[in-house]
N, C-alpha and C positions, 0 to 999 in steps of 0.2 A: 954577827951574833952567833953564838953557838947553840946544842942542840933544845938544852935548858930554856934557853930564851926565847926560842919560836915553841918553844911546848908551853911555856904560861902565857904568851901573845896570842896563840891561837885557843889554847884552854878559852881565855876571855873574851876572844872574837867567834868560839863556835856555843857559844850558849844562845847568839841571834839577836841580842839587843843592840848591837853597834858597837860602835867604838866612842862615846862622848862623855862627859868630866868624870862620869861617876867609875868607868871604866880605866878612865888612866888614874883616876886615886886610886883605884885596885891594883893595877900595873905596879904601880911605884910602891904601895906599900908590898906587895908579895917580893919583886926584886928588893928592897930595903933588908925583907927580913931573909934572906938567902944573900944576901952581897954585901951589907952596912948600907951606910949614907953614901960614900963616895964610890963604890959601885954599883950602887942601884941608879946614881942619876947618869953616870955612864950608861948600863944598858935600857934603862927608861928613852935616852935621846936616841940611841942607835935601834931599838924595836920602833919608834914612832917615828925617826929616819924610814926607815924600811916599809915601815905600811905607810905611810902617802906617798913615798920614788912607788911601791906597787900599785898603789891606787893613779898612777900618773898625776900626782900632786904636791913633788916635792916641795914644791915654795911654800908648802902650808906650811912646813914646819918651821919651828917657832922657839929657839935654843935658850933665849933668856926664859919664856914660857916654862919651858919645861926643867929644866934647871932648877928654877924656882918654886914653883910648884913639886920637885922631889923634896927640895930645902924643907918645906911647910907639911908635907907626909912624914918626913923621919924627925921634923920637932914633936909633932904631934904625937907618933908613935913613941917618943921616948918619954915622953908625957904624958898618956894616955895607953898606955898598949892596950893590947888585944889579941887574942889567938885566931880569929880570925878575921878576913878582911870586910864582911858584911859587920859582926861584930865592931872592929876600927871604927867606918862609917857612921854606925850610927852612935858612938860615942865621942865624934868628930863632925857633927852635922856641918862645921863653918867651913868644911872642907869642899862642901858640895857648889859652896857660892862662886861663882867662877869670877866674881869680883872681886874676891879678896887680895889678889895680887896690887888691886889702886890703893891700898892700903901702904902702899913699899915703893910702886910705879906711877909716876903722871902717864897719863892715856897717850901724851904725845911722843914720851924716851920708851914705854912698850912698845908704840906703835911703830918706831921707827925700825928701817932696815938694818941698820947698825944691830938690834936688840934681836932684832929675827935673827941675823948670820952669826952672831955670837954673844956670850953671855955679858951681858953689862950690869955691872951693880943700880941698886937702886936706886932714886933722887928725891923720894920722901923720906922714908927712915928705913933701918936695915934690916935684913932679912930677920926673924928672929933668929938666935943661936944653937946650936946644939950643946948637949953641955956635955958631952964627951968626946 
């Protein structure tokens, strides 16, 4: 990751609330609106790479996960924008459900290893699109 990318990782890990859902929809939309879709889910996996190998918890991460979840920030955003990322949020509330990927995933093809180590499409219906 370069210097950009531990300066908005850490911007959103030093305001003290943690790192949990509403944080990585933060993540992915600020990378989004500084890199597109397809490098924002680039550096969204490699900054969440990076904080759990430093939390000594690489196996947390979660590539189908995250991937996915950047897929559904930059529909949203292209859909919905926003100037900022508190703004985004809350004109994006369905963003916050951290269930909405069983919408696209059986609980059994998310959960499996295969979807941790890499990105697997979905087996209920498809991700939504981007339309550009």
């Amino acid at each position: 990751m370069d210097t950009a990318d531990h300066s908005v990782l850490h911007e959103i890990l030093a305001r003290g609330e943690g790192f949990g859902h509403r944080q990585h929809i933060e993540l992915a939309w600020r990378y989004l609106a500084a890199r597109g879709p397809a490098g924002a889910a680039d550096a969204v996996a490699a900054a969440i790479r990076e904080l759990a190998a430093a939390h000594g918890q690489p196996a947390k991460y979660h590539e189908t996960m995250t991937r996915s979840w950047a897929r559904c920030v930059a529909v949203h955003a292209e859909r919905w924008p926003a100037v900022t990322a508190p703004e985004f949020i809350d004109r994006n509330p369905e963003l916050l459900d951290p269930g909405l990927l069983g919408h696209f995933y059986s609980p059994e093809l998310l959960g499996s290893d295969a979807a941790r180590a890499q990105w697997v499409a979905p087996d209920l219906r498809d991700l939504p699109a981007l339309a550009s």
